[in-house]
N, CA, C and O atoms as CSV, one atom per row, in Angstrom:
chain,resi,resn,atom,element,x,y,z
A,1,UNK,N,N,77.622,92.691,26.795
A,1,UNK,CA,C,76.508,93.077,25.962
A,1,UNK,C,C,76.211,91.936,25.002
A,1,UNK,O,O,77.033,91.454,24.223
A,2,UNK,N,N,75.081,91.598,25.130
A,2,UNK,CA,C,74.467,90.734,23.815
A,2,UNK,C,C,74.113,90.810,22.887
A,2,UNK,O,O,73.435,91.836,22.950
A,3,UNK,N,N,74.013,90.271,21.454
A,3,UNK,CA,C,73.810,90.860,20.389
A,3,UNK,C,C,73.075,90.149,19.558
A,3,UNK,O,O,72.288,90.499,18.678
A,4,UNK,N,N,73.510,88.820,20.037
A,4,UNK,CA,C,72.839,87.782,19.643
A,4,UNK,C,C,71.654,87.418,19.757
A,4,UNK,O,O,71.479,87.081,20.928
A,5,UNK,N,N,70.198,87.238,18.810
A,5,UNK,CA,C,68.826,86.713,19.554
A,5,UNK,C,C,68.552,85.736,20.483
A,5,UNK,O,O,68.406,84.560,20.148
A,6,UNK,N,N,68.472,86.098,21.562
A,6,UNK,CA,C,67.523,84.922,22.581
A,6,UNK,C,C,66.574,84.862,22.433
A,6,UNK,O,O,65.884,85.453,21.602
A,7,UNK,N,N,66.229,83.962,23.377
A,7,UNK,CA,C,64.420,83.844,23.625
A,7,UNK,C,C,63.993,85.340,24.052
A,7,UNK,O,O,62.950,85.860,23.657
A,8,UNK,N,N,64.786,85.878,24.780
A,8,UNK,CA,C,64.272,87.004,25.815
A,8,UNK,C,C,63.994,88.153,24.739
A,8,UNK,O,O,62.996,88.838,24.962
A,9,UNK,N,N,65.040,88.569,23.155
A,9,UNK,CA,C,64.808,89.158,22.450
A,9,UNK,C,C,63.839,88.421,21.437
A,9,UNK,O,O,63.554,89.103,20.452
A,10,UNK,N,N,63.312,87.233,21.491
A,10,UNK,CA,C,62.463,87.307,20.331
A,10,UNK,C,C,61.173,87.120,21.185
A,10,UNK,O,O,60.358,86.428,20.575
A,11,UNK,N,N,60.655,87.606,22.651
A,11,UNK,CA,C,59.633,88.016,22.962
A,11,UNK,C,C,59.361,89.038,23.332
A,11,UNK,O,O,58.373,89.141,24.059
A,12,UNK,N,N,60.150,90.233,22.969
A,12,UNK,CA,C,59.902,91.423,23.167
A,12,UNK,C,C,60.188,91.600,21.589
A,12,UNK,O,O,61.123,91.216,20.886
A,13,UNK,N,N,58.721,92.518,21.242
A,13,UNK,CA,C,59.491,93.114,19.660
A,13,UNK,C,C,59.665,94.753,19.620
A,13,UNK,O,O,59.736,95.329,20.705
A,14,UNK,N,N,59.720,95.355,18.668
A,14,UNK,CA,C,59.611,96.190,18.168
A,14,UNK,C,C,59.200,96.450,16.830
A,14,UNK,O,O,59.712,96.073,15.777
A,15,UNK,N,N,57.904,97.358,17.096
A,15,UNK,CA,C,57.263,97.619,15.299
A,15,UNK,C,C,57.765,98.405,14.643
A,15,UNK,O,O,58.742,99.097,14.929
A,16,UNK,N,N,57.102,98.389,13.602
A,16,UNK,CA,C,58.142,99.271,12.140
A,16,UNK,C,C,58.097,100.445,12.731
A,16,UNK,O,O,59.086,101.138,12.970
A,17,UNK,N,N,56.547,100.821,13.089
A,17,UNK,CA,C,56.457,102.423,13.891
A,17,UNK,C,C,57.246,102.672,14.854
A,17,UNK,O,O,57.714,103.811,14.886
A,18,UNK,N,N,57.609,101.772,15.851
A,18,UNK,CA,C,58.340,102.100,16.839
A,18,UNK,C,C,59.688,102.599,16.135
A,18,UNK,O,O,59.976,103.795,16.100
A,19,UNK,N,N,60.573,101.503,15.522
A,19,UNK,CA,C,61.701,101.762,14.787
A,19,UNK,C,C,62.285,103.114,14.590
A,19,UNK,O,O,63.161,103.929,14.882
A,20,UNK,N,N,60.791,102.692,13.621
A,20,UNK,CA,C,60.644,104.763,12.184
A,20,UNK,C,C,61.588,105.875,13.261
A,20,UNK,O,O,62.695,106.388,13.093
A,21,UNK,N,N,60.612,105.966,14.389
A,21,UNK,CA,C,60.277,107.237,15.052
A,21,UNK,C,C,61.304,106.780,16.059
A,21,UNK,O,O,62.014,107.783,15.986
A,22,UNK,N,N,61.952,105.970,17.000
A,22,UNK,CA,C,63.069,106.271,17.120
A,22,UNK,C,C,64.526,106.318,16.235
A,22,UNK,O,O,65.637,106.771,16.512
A,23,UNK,N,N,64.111,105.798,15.331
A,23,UNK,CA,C,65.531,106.436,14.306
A,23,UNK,C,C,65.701,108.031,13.728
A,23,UNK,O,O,66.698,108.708,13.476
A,24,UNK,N,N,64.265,108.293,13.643
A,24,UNK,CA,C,63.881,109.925,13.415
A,24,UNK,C,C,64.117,110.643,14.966
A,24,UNK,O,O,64.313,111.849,14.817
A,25,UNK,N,N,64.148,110.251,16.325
A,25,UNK,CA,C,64.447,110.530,17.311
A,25,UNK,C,C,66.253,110.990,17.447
A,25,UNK,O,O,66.802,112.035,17.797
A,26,UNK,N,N,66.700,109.861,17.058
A,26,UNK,CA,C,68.264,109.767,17.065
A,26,UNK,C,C,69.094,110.664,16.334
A,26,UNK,O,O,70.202,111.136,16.589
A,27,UNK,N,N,68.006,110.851,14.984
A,27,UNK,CA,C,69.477,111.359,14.291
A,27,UNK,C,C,69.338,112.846,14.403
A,27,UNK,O,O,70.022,113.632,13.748
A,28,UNK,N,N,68.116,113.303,15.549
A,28,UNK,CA,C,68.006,114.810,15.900
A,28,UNK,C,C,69.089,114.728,17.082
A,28,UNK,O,O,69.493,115.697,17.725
A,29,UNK,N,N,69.406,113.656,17.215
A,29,UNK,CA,C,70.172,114.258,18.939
A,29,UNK,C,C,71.730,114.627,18.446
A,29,UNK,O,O,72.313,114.114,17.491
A,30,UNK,N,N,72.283,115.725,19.413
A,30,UNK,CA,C,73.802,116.012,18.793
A,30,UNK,C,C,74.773,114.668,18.883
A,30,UNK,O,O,74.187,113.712,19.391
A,31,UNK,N,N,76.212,114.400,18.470
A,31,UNK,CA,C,76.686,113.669,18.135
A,31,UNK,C,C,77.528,113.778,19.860
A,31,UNK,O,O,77.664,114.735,20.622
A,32,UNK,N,N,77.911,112.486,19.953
A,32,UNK,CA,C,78.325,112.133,21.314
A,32,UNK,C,C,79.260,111.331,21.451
A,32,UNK,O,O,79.039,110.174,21.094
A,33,UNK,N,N,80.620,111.677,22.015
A,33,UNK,CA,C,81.726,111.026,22.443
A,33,UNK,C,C,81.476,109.200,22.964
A,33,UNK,O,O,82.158,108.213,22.689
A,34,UNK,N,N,80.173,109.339,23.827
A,34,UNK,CA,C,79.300,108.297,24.203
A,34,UNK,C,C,78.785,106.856,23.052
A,34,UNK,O,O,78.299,105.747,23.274
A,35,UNK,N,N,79.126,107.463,22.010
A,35,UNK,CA,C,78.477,106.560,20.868
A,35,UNK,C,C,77.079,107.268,21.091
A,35,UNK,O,O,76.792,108.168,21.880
A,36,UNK,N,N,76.103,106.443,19.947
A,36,UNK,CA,C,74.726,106.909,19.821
A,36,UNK,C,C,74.173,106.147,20.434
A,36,UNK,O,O,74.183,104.921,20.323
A,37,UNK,N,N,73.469,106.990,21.362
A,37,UNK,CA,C,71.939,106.166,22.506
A,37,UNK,C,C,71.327,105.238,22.325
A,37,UNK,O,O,71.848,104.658,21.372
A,38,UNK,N,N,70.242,104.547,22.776
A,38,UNK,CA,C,70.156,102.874,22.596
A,38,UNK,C,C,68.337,103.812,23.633
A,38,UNK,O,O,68.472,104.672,24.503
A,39,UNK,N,N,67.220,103.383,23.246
A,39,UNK,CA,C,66.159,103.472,24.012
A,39,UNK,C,C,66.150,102.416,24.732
A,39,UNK,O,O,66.114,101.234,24.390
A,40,UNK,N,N,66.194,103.032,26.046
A,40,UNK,CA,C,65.590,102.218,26.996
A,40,UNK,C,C,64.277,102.153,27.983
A,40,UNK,O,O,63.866,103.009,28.767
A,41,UNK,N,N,63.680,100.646,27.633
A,41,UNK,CA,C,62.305,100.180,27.929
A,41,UNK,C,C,62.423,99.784,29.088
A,41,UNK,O,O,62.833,98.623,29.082
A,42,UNK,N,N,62.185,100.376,30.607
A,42,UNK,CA,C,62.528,99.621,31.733
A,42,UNK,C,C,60.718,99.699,32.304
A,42,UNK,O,O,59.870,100.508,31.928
A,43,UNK,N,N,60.542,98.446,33.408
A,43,UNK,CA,C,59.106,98.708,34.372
A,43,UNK,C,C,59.185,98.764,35.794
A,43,UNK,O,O,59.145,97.778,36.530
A,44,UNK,N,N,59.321,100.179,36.226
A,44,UNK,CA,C,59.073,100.403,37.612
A,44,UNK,C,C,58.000,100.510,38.314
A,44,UNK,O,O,57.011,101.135,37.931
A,45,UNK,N,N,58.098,99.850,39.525
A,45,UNK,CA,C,57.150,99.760,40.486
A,45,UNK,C,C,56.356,101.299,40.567
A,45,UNK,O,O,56.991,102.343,40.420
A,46,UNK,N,N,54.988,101.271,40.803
A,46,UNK,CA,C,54.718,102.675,40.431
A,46,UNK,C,C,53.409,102.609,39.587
A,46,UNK,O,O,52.852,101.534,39.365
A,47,UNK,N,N,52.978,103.710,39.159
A,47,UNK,CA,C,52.244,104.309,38.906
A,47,UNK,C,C,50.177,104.725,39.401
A,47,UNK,O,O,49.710,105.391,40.325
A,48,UNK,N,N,49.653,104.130,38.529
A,48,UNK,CA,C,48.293,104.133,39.143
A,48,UNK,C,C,47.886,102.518,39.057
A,48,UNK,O,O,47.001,102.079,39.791
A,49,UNK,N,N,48.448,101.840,38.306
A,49,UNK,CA,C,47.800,100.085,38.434
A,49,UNK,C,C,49.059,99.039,39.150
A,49,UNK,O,O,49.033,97.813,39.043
A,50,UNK,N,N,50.066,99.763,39.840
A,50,UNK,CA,C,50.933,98.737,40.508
A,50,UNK,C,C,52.342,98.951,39.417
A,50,UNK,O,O,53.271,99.369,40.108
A,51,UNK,N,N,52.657,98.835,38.339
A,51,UNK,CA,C,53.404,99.218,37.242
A,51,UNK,C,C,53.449,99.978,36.545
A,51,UNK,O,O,52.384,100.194,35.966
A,52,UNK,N,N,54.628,100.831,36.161
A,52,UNK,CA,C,54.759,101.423,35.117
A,52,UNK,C,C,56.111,101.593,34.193
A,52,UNK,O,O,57.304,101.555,34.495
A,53,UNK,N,N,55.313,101.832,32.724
A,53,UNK,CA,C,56.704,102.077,31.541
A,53,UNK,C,C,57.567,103.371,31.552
A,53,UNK,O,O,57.237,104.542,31.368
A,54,UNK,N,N,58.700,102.839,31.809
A,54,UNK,CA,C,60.001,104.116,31.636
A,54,UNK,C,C,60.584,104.368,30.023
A,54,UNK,O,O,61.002,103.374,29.429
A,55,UNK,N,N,60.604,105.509,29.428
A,55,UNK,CA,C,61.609,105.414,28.098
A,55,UNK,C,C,62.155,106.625,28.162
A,55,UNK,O,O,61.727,107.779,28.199
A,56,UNK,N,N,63.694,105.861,28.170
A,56,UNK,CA,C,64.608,107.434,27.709
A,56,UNK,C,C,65.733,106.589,27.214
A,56,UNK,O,O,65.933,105.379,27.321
A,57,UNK,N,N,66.343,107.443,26.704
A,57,UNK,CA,C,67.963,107.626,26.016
A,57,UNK,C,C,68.767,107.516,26.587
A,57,UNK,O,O,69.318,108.443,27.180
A,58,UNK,N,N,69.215,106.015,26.612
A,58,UNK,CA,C,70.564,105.669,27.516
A,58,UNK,C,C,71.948,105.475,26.687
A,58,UNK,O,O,71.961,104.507,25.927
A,59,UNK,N,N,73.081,106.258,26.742
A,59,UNK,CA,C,74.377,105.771,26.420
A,59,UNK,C,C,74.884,104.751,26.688
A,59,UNK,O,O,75.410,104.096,25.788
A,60,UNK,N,N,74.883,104.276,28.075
A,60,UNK,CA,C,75.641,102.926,28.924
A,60,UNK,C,C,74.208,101.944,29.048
A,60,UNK,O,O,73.064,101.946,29.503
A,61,UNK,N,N,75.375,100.963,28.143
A,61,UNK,CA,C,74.487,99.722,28.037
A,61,UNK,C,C,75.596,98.556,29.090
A,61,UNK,O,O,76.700,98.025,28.967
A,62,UNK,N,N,74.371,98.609,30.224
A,62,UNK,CA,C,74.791,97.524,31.671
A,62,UNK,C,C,75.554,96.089,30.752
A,62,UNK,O,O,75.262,96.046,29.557
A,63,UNK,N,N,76.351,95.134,31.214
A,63,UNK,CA,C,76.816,94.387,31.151
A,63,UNK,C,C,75.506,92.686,30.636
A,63,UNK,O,O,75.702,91.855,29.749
A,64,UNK,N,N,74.177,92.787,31.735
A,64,UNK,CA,C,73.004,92.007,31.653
A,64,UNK,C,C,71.942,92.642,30.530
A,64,UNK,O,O,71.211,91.943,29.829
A,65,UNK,N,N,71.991,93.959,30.497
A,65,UNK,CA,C,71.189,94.153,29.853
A,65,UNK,C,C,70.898,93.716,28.358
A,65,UNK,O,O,71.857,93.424,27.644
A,66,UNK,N,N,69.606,93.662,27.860
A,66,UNK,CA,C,69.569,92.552,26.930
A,66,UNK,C,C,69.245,93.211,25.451
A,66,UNK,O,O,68.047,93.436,25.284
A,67,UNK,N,N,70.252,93.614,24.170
A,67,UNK,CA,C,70.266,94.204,23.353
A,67,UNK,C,C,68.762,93.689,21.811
A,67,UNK,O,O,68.566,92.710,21.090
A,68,UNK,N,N,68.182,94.863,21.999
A,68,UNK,CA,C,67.211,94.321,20.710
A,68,UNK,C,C,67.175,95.385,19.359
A,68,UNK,O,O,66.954,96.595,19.421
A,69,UNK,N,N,67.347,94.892,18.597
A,69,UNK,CA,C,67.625,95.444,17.320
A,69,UNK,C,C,66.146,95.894,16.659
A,69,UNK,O,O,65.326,95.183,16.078
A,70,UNK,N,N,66.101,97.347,16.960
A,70,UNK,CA,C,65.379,98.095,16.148
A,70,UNK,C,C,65.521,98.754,15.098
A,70,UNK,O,O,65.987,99.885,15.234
A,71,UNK,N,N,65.202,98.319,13.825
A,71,UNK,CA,C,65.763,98.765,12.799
A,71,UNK,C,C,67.629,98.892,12.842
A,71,UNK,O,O,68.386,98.135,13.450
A,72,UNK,N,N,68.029,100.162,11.943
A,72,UNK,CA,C,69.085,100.510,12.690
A,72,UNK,C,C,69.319,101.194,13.829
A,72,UNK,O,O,70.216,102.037,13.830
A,73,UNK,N,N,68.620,100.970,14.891
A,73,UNK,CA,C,68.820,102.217,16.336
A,73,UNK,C,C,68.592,100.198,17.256
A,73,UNK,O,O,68.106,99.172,16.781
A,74,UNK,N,N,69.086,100.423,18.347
A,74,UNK,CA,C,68.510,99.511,19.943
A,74,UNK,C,C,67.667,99.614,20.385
A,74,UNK,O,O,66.881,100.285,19.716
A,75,UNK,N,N,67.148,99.147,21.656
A,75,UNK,CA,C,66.359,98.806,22.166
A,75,UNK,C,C,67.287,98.194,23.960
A,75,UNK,O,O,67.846,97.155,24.310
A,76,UNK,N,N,67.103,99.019,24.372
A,76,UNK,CA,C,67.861,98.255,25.587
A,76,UNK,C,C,66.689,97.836,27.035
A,76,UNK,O,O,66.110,98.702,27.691
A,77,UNK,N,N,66.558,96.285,27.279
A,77,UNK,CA,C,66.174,96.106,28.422
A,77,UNK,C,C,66.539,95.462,29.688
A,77,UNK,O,O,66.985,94.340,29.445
A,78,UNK,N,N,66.528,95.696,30.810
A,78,UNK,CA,C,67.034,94.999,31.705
A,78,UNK,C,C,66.721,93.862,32.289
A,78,UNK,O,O,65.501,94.026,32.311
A,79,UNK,N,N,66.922,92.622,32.881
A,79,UNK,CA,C,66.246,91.557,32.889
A,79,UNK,C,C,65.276,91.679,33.832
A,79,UNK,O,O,64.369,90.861,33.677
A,80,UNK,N,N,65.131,92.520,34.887
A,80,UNK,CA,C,64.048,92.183,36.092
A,80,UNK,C,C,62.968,92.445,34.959
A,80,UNK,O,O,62.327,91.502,34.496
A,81,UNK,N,N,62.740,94.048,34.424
A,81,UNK,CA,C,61.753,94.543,32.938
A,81,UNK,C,C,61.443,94.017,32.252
A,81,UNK,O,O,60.401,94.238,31.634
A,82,UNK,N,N,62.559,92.668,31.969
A,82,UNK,CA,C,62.185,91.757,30.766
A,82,UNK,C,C,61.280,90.701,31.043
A,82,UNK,O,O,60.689,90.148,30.116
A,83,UNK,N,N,61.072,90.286,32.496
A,83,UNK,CA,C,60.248,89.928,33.305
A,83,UNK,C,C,58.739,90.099,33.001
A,83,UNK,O,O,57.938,89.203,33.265
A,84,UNK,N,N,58.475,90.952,32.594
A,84,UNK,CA,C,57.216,91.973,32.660
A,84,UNK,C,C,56.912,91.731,31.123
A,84,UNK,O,O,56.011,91.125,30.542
A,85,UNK,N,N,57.988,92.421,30.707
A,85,UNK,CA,C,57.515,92.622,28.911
A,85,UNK,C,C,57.466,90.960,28.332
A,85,UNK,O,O,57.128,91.012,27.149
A,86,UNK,N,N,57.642,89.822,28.676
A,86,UNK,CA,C,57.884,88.579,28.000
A,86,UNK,C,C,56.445,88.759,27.363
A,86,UNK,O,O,55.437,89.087,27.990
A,87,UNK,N,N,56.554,88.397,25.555
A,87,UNK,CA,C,55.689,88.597,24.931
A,87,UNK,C,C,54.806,89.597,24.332
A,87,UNK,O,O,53.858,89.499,23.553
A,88,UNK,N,N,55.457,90.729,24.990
A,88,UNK,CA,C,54.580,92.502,24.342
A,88,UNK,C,C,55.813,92.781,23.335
A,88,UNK,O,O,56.967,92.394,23.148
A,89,UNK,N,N,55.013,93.548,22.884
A,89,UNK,CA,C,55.671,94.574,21.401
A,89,UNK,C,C,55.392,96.061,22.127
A,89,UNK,O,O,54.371,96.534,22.627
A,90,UNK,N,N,56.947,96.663,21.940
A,90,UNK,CA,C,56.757,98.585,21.982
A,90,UNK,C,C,56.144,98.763,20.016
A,90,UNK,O,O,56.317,98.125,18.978
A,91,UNK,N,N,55.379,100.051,20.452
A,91,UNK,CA,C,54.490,100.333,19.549
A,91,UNK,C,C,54.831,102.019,19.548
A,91,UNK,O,O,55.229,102.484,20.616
A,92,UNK,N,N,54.665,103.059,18.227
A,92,UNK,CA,C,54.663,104.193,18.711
A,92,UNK,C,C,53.470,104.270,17.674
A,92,UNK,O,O,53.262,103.746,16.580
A,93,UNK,N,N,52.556,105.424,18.747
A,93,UNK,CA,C,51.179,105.332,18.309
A,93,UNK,C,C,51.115,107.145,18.083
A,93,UNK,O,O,51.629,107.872,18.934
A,94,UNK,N,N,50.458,107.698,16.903
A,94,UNK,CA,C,50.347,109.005,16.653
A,94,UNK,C,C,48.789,108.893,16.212
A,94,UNK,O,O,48.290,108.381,15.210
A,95,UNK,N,N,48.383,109.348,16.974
A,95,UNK,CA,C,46.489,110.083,17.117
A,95,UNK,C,C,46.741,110.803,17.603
A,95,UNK,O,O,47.802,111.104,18.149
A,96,UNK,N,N,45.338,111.506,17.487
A,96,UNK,CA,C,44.486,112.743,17.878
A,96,UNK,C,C,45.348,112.977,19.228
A,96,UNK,O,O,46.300,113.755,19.290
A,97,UNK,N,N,44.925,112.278,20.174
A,97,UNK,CA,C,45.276,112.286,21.766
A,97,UNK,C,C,46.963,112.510,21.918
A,97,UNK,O,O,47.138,112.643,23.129
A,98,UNK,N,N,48.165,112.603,21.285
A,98,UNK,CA,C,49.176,112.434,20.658
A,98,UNK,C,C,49.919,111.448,20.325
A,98,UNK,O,O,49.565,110.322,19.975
A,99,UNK,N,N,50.918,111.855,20.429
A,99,UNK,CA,C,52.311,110.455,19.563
A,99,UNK,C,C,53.087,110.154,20.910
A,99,UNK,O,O,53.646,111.029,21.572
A,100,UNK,N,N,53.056,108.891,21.215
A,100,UNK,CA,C,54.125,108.285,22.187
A,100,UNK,C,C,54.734,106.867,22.137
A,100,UNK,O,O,54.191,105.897,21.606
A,101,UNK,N,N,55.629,106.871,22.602
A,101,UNK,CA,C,55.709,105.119,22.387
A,101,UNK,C,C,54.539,104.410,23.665
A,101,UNK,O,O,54.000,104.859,24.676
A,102,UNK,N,N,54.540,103.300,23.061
A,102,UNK,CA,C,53.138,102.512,24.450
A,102,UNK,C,C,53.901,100.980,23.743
A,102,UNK,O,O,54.704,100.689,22.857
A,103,UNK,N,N,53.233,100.436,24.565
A,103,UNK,CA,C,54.252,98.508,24.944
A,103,UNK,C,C,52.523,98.012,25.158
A,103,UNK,O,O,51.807,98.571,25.989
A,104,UNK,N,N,52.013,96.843,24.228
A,104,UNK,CA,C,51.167,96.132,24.071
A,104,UNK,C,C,51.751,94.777,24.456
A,104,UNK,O,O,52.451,93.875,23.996
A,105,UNK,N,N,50.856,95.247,25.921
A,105,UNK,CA,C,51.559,93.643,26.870
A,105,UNK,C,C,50.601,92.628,27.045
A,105,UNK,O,O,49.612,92.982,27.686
A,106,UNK,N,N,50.625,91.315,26.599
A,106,UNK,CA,C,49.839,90.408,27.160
A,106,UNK,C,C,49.479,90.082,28.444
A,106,UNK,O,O,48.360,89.903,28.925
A,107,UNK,N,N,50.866,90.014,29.069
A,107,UNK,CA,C,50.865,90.186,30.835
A,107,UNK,C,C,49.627,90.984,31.789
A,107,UNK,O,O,48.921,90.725,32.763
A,108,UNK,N,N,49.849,92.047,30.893
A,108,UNK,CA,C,48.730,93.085,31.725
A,108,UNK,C,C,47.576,92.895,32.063
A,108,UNK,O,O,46.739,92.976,31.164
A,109,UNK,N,N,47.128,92.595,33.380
A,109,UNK,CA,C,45.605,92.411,33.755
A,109,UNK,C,C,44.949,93.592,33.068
A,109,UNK,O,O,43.981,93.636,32.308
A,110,UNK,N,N,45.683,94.464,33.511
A,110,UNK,CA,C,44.512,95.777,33.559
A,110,UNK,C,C,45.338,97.158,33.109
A,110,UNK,O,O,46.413,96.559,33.137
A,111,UNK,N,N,45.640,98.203,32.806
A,111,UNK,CA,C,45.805,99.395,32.211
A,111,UNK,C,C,44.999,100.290,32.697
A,111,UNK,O,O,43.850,100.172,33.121
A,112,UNK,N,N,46.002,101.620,32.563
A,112,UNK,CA,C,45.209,103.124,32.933
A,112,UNK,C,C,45.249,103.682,31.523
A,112,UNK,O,O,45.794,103.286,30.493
A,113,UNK,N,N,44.404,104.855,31.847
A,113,UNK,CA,C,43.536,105.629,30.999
A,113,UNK,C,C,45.334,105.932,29.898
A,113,UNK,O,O,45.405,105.766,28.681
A,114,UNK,N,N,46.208,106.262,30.568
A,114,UNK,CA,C,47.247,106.965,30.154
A,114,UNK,C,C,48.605,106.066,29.497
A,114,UNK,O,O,49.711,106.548,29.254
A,115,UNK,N,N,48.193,104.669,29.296
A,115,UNK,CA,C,48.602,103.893,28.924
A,115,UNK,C,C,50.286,103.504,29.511
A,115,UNK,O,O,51.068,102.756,28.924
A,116,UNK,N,N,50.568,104.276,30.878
A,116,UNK,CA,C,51.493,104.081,30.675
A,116,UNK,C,C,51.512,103.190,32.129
A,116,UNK,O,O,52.635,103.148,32.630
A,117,UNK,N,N,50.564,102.549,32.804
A,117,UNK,CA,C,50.961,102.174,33.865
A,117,UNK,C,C,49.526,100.953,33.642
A,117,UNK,O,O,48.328,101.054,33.375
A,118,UNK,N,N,50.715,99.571,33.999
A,118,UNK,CA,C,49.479,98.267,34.439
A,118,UNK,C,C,49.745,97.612,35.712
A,118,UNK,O,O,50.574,97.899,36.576
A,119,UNK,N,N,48.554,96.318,35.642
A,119,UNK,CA,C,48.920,95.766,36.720
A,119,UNK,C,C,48.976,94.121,36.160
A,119,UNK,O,O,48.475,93.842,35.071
A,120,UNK,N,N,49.519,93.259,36.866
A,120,UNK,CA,C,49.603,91.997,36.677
A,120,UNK,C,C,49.178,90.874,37.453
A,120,UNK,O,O,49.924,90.763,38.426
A,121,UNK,N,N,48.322,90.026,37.428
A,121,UNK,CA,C,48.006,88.709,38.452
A,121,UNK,C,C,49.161,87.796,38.804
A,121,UNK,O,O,48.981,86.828,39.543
């Protein structure tokens, strides 16, 4: 596990909003033999534009995977994902339409309506 900033963590960020709201995420979850969860940002093949964003609550942080410091809570990504994200920021956005996390990627040619799936040239 890495802990240290790379390049790979100082082109992926995380905003204050993102932070906030997964640290307000965390400290609802029960307490776990596991240590406390780490969000993980992965991009699977998929959706409606060729790509899409995965986020859930992972305990086991892989050996490659690449540690980013959100506030006090993680950020865990894997390197093929990190691939993808070089240069976007996760964002958690609360409007009308609701509250989710969304990843503002430069990479992205193009985006769906639902923000959760792009495509890339």
């Amino acid at each position: 596990m890495s802990t240290s900033p790379s390049p790979a963590t100082e082109s992926f960020r995380v905003s204050d909003a993102a932070a906030k709201r997964l640290r307000e995420i965390l400290d609802g979850q029960p307490a776990s033999p596991a240590g406390e969860p780490a969000l993980r940002v992965s991009v699977l093949a998929g959706g409606c534009n060729g790509f899409q964003y995965k986020f859930a609550l992972d305990s086991d942080t892989a050996p490659d995977d690449i540690v980013i410091a959100a506030g006090t809570a993680r950020v865990l990504v894997d390197p093929a994902s990190m691939d993808l994200l070089a240069g976007a920021e996760l964002d958690f956005n609360d409007s009308l339409m609701g509250a989710h996390f969304t990843v503002r990627n430069p990479n992205a040619a193009s985006s769906c309506g639902c923000g959760t799936s792009f495509s890339v040239e």
